[in-house]
C-alpha distance (Angstrom), angle and dihedral (degrees) to the residues before:
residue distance angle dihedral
X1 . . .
X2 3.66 . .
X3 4.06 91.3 .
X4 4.12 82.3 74.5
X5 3.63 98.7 58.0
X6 4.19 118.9 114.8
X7 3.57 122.1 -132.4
X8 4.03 97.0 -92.1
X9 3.81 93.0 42.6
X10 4.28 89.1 49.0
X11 3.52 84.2 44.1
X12 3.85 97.3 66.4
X13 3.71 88.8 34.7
X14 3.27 97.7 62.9
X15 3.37 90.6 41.8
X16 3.56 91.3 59.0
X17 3.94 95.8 44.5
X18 4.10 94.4 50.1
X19 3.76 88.1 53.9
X20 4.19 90.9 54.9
X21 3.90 90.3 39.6
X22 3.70 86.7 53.8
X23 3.96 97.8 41.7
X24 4.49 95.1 49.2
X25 4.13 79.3 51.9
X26 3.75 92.9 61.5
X27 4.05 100.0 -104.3
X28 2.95 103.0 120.0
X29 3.41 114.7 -145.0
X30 4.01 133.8 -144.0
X31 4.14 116.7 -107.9
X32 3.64 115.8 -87.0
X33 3.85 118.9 -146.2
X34 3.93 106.8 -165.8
X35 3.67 121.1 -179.0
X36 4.18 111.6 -167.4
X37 3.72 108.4 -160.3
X38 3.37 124.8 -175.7
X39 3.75 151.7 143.2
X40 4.31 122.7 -106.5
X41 3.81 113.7 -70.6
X42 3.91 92.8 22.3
X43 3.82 103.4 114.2
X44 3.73 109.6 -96.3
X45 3.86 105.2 128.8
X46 4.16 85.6 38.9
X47 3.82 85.7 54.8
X48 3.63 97.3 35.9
X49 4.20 88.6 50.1
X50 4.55 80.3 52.8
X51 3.35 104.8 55.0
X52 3.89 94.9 37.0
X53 4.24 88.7 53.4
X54 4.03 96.8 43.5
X55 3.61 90.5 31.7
X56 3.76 92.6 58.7
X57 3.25 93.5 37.2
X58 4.38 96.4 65.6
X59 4.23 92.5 30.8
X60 4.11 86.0 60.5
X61 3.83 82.9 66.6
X62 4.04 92.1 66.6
X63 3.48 114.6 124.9
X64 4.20 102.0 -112.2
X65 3.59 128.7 -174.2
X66 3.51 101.8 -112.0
X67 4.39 95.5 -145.0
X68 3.72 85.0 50.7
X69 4.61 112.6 44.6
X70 3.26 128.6 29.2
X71 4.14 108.5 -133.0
X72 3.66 84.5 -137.8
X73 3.75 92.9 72.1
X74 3.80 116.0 92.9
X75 3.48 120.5 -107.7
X76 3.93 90.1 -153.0
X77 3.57 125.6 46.1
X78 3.75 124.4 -151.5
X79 3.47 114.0 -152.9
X80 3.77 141.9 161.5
X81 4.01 142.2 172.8
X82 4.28 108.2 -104.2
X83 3.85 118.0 31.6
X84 3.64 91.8 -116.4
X85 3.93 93.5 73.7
X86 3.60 87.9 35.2
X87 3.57 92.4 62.1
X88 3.82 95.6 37.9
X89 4.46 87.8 63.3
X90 3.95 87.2 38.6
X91 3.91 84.4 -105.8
X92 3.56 149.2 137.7
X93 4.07 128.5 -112.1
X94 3.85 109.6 -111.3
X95 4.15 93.6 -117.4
X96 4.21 87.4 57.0
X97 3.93 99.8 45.7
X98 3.62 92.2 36.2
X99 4.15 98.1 41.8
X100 3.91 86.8 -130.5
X101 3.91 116.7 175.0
X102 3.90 114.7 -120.1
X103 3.88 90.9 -124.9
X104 4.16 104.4 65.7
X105 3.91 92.9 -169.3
X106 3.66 118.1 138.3
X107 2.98 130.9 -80.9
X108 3.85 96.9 77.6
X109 3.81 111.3 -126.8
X110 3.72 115.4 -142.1
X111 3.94 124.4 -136.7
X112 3.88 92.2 -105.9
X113 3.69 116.5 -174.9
X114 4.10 87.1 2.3
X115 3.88 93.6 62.5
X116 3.45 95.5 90.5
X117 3.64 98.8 48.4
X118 3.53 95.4 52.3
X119 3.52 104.1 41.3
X120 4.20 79.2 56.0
X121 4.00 82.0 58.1
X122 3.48 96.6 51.6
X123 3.55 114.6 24.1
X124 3.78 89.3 107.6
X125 3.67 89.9 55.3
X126 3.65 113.6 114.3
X127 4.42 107.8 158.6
X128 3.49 127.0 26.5
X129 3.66 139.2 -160.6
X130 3.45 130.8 -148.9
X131 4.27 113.6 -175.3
X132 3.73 111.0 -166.8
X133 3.70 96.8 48.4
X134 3.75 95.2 165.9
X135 3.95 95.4 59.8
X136 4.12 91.2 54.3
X137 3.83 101.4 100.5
X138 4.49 114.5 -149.2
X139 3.19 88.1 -103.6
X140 3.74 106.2 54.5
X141 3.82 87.1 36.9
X142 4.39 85.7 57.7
X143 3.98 83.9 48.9
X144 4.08 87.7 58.1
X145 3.69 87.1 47.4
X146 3.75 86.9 51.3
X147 3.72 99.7 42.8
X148 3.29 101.7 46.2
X149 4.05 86.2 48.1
X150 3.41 81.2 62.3
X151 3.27 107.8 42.2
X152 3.95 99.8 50.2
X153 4.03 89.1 28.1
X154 3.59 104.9 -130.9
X155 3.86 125.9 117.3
X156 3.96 96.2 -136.1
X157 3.80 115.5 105.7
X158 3.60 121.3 -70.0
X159 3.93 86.9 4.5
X160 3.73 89.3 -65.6
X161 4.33 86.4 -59.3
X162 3.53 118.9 146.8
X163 4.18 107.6 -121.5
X164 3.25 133.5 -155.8
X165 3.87 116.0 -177.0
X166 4.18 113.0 -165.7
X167 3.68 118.7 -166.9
X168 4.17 146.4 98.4
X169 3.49 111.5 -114.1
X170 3.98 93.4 -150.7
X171 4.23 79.5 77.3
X172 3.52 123.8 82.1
X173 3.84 117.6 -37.2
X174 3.68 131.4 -141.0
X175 4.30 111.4 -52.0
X176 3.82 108.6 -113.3
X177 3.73 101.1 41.3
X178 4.09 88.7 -80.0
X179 3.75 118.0 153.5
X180 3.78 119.5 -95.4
X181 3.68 118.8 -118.8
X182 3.93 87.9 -109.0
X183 3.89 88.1 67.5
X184 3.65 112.9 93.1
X185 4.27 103.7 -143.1
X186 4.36 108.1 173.4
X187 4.27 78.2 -154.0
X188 3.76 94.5 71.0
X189 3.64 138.5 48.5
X190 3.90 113.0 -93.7
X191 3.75 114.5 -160.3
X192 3.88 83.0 151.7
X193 3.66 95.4 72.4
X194 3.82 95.2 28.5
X195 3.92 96.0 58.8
X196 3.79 113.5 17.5
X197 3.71 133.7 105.3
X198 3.61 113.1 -168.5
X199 4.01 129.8 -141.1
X200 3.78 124.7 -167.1
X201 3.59 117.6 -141.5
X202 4.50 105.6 -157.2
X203 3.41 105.1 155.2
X204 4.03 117.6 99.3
X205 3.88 109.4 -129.2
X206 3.64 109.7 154.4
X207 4.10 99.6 50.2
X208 4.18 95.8 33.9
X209 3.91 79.5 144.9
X210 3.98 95.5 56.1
X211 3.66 100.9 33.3
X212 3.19 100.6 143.3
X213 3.88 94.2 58.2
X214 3.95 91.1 43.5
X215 3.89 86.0 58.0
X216 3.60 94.2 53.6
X217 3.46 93.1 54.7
X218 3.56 97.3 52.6
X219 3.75 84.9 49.5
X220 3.62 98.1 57.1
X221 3.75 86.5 40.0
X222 4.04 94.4 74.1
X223 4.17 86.9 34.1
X224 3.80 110.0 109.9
X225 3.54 126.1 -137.7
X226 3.79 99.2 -95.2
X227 4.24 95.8 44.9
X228 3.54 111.3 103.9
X229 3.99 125.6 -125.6
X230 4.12 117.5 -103.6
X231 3.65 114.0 -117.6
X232 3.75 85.1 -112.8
X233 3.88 101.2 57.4
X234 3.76 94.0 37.4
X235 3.97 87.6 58.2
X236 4.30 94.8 50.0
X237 3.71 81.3 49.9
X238 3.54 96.3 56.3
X239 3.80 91.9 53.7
X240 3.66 90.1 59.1
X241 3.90 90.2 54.6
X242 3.51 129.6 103.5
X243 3.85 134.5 -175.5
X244 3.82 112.8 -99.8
X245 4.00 84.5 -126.8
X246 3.87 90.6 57.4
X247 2.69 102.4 46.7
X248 4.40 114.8 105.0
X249 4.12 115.5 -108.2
X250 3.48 88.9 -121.5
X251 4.10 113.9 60.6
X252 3.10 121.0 93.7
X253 4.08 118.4 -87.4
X254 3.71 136.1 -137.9
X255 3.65 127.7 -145.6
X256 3.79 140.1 172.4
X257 3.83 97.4 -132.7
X258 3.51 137.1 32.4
X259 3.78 90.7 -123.5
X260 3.25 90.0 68.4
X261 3.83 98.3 45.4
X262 3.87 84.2 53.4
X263 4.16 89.6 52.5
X264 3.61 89.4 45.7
X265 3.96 98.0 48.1
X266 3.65 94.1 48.0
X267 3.49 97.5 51.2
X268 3.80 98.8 43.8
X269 4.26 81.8 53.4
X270 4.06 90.9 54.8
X271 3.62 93.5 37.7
X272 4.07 94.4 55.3
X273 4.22 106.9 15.6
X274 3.70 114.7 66.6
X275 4.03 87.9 174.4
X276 4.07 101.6 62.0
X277 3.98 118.0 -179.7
X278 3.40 115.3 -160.2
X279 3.76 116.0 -158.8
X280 3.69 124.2 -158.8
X281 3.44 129.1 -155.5
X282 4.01 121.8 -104.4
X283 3.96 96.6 -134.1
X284 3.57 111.8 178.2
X285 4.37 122.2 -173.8
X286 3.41 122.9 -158.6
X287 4.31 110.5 -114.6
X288 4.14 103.4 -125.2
X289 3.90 87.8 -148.8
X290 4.10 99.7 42.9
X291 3.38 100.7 26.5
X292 3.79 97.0 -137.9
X293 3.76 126.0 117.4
X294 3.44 112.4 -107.6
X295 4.11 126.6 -151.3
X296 3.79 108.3 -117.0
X297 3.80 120.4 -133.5
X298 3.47 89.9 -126.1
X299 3.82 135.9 16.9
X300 3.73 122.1 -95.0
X301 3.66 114.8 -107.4
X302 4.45 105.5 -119.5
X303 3.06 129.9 -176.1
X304 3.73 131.6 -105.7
X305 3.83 99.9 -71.1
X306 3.69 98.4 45.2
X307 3.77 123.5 74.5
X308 3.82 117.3 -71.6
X309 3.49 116.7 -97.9
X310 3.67 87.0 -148.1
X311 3.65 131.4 37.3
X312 3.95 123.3 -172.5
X313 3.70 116.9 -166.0
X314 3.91 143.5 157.4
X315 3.96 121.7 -163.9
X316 4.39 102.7 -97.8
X317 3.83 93.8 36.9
X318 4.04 113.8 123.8
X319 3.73 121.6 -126.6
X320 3.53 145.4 167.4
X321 3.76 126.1 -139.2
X322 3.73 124.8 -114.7
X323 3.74 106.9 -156.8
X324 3.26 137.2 54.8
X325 4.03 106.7 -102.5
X326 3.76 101.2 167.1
X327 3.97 126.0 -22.6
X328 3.51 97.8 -167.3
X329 4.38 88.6 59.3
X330 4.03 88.2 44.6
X331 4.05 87.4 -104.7
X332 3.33 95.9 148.9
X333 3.77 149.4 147.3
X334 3.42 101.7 -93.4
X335 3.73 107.0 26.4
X336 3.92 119.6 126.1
X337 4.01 129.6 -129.2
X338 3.43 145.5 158.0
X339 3.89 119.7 -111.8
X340 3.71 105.4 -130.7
X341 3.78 105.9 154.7
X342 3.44 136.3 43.6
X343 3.93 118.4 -160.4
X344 3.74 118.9 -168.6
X345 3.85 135.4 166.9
X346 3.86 122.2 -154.5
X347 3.81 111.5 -116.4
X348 3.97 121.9 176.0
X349 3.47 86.3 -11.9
X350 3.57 100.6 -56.1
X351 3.96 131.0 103.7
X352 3.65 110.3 -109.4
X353 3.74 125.1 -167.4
X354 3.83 116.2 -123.6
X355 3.53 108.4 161.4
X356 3.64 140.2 10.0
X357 4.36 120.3 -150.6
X358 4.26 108.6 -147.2
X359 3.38 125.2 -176.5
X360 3.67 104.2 -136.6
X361 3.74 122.8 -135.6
X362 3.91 95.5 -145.0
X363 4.26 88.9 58.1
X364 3.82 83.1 -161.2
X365 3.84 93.8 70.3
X366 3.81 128.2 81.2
X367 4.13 98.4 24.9
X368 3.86 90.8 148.1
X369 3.51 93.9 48.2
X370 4.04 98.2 50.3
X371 3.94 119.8 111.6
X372 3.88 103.9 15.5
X373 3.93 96.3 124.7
X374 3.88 119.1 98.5
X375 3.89 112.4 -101.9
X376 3.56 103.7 53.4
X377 3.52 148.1 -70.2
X378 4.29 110.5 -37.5
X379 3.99 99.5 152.3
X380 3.71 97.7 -116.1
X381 4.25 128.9 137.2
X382 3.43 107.8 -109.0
X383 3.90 114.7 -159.0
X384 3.62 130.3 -171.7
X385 3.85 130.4 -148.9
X386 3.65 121.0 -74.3
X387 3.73 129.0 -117.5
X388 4.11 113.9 -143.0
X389 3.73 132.9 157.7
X390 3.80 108.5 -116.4
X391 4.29 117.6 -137.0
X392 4.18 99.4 -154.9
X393 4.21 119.0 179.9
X394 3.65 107.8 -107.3
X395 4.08 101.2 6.7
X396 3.79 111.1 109.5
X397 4.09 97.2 -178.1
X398 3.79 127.5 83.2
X399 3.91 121.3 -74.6
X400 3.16 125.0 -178.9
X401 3.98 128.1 174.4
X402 3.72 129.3 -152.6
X403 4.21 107.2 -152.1
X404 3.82 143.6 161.6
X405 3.98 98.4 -104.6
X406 3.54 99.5 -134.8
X407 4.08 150.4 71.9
X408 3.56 152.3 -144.6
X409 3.51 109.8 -82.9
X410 4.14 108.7 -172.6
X411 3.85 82.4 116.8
């Protein structure tokens, strides 16, 4: 594994691996802060996969006090933003290892009761990595600062754990409009700029056989809007295009707005399901004179990042799910399936979907969650409803919806 590594890559590699050789010998070594930057194809997740398997490897030969760490614990953590890239290192998000509250506003809220159990988890941690650099907003990257402060009880930076952020921040920024870490803003606190030495991965790995392409990407990657194509970048695109009227029914398709994804999804279903299940949301809303949450007649209409309050689906349509359902089984947001089995119960009279059987496309993910549908065992992902607190203009009591977590994906 190492053997493949190019000169830049085995640069910060051994970097990495000095720095543990010199911290199990007693030296103890200042904090590194790496940022790996670095355009698609380039080596990152190879690199990131290295140093996390060597690195581990020469920190489990710490001396630990055996009445205080379990030698089971990792020593490095491998983190990243969205489940999906999570899974893909064998990883947790940052908000599930580090027990981070979905609302970041100030004041910081401690771990409580948890704090003991987690610092038991990690207190053989000495380097993290958090993938997906460019989606952590300043503020949740302060609350890692904090937490991990916390955690390991020291006021140094991080907790006094090494960090090494992986990412390209010409990806997708921060969710809500926040400011990627990149951005310098004097109104917020900047441990990016303060600590960070950044190392630029160039040199194509994963498509050695397409270089060419792979290097016009990463051109167009740094273009901005207003720079014009070369005459040699706008032909290799053209190759790759096809007319939208030859192109097959059942690849997946692009569009600028999710208007039209909508448009496109719900034709596609009409056009090649003649059996369509439509599943409503369960929205419950808690009575302000009994107290008790009461089903609603019909669902609540939410907006885009909330569950849908209707779901149309037909057994052989792909989807992706939209929630998080278990990172460690590769049920994440993001991952793609095939509905094959829908599972109702009658209720009142009426047909009520309770669970839905997928056959994953990564046949790794799901194991746990394999079998659970009356009628014997048939190898699918069964998934249940989710539970999520609804936020409606205007409505001051509790809502809370219970949803499929996932979506069409045709486009």
């Amino acid at each position: 594994m190492y053997q493949n590594l190019n000169k830049k890559q085995a640069c910060v590699f051994y970097a990495v691996r000095e720095w543990c050789l010199k911290r199990i010998c007693g030296l103890n070594p200042d904090q590194f802060f790496f940022y790996i930057n670095g355009g698609a194809g380039t080596g990152k997740s190879h690199l990131i996969k290295c140093i996390y398997s060597e690195a581990s490897k020469i920190l489990c030969k710490l001396p630990r006090r055996a009445e205080e760490a379990d030698i089971s614990n990792p020593t490095v953590l491998l983190t990243a933003f969205t489940g999906t890239a999570a899974f893909n290192i064998s990883g947790s998000t940052l908000h599930s290892l580090l027990k981070l509250p979905r609302s970041l506003k100030p004041p910081f809220q401690g771990l409580g009761n948890n704090l003991d159990e987690v610092r038991s988890e990690l207190l053989n941690a000495e380097i993290i990595i958090i993938d997906e650099v460019s989606m952590v907003s300043k503020p949740l990257f302060a609350y890692v600062d904090a937490r991990l402060k916390q955690i390991k009880g020291s006021q140094r930076p991080f907790g006094g754990m090494s960090v090494i952020a992986v990412g390209d921040f010409f990806q997708l920024p921060p969710v809500r409009q926040s400011k990627p870490l990149c951005v310098y803003d004097p109104c917020e606190i900047d441990l990016w700029r303060e600590h960070f030495q950044m190392i630029t991965l160039t040199e194509i790995m994963r498509q050695k056989d397409d270089v060419a392409f792979a290097e016009m990407l990463n051109r167009i990657r740094v273009k901005e809007k207003s720079e014009e194509l070369s005459e040699p970048d706008r032909a290799l695109l053209s190759q790759a295009v096809t007319e939208p009227e030859l192109c097959p029914t059942d690849v997946l398709h692009i569009f600028a707005t999710n208007k039209q994804v909508d448009s496109h999804n719900s034709a596609m279903l009409a056009l090649l399901h003649s059996h369509i299940t439509k599943i409503d949301a369960d929205d419950y809303k808690k009575d302000p004179q009994t107290g008790r949450m009461a089903r609603q007649d019909k669902p609540f209409k939410g907006n885009r990042n909330e569950l849908p309050d209707t779901l149309n689906v037909a057994e052989g349509v792909r989807v992706m799910l939209t929630r998080n359902i278990d990172v460690s089984q590769g049920l994440v947001n993001g991952s793609f399936s095939t509905l094959v089995r829908v599972i109702s119960s009658e209720q009142n009279g009426v047909a009520h979907v309770t669970m839905l059987g997928l056959k994953m496309d990564d046949e790794t993910a799901g194991r746990n969650y394999r079998n659970r549908a009356p009628g014997g065992p048939d190898n699918l992902v069964y998934i249940d409803r989710a539970e999520e607190n609804m936020k409606q203009k205007g409505v001051n009591a509790q809502t809370v919806s219970y949803q499929t977590g996932l979506c069409l994906y045709d486009s």
